[in-house]
C-alpha positions in Angstrom: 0.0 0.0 0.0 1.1 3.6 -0.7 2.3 5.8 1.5 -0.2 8.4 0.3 -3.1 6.2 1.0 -2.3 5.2 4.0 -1.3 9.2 5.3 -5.4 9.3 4.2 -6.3 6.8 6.1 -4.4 8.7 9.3 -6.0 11.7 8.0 -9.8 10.1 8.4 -8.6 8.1 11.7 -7.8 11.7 13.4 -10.3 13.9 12.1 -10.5 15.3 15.5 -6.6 16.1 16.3 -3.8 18.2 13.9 -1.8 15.6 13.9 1.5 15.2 11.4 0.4 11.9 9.1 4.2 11.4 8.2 5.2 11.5 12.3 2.0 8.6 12.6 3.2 6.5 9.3 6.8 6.8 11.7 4.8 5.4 14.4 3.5 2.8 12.1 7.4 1.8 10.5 8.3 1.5 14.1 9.9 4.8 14.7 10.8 6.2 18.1 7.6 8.4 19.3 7.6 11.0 21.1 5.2 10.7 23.5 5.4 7.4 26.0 1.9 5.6 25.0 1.3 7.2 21.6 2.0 4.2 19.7 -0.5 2.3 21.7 -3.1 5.3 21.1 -2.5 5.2 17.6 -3.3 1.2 17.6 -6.2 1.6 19.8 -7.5 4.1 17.3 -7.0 1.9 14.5 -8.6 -1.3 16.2 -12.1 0.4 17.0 -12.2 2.2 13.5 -11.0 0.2 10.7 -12.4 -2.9 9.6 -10.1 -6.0 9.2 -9.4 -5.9 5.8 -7.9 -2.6 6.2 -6.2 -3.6 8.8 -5.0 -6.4 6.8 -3.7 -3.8 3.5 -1.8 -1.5 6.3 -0.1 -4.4 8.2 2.1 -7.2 8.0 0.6 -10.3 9.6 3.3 -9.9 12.3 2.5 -6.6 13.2 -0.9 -7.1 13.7 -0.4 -9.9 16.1 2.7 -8.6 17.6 1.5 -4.9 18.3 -2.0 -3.8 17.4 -3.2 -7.0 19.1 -0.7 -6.9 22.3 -2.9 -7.1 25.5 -2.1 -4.0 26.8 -3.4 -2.4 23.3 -6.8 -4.8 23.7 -7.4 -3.8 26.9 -7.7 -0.5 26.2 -10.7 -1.6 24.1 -14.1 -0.6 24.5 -17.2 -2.4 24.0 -16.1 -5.6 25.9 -17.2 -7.4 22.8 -14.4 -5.7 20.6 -11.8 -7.2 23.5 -13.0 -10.7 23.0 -12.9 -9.9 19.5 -9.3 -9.1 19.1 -8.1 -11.9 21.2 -10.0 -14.3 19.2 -8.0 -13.1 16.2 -4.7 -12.9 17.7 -5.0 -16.4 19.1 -6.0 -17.3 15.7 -2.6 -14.9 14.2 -0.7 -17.0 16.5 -1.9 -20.8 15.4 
């Protein structure tokens, strides 16, 4: 995927904040941020407003299971429904 469409994607994710879409695709690559717990803020984000499928055209495999779906991301979930969700598809990631 391009890095213009997914700075778009970013751009619809935080509608509500100025944020700097090339500082979140950094984020994303797996560059330092700047702001302990960003990274996880960013995931949380994308986990309660993307479907899978776009989840699945902005990350490798690994990365889903290894960071968007780490426990202290899902936790941070909301409805409990969504948590149960997410663990279902990392145990499956894992398998």
């Amino acid at each position: 995927m391009s890095p213009e469409y997914r700075k778009q994607i970013l751009k619809k994710l935080f509608w509500d904040r100025n944020i700097d879409p090339d500082y979140m695709l950094g984020l994303i690559d797996g560059k330092p941020e700047l702001i302990p717990g960003e990274r996880t803020d960013l995931y949380r984000r994308f986990l309660t407003s993307c479907d899978w499928y776009t989840l699945l055209q902005i990350f490798q495999i690994r990365q889903l299971r290894d960071e968007l779906l780490d426990e202290n991301v899902i936790t941070r979930l909301y409805p409990k429904e969504l948590i149960q969700r997410y663990r279902y598809a990392r145990k499956i990631l894992s398998e």
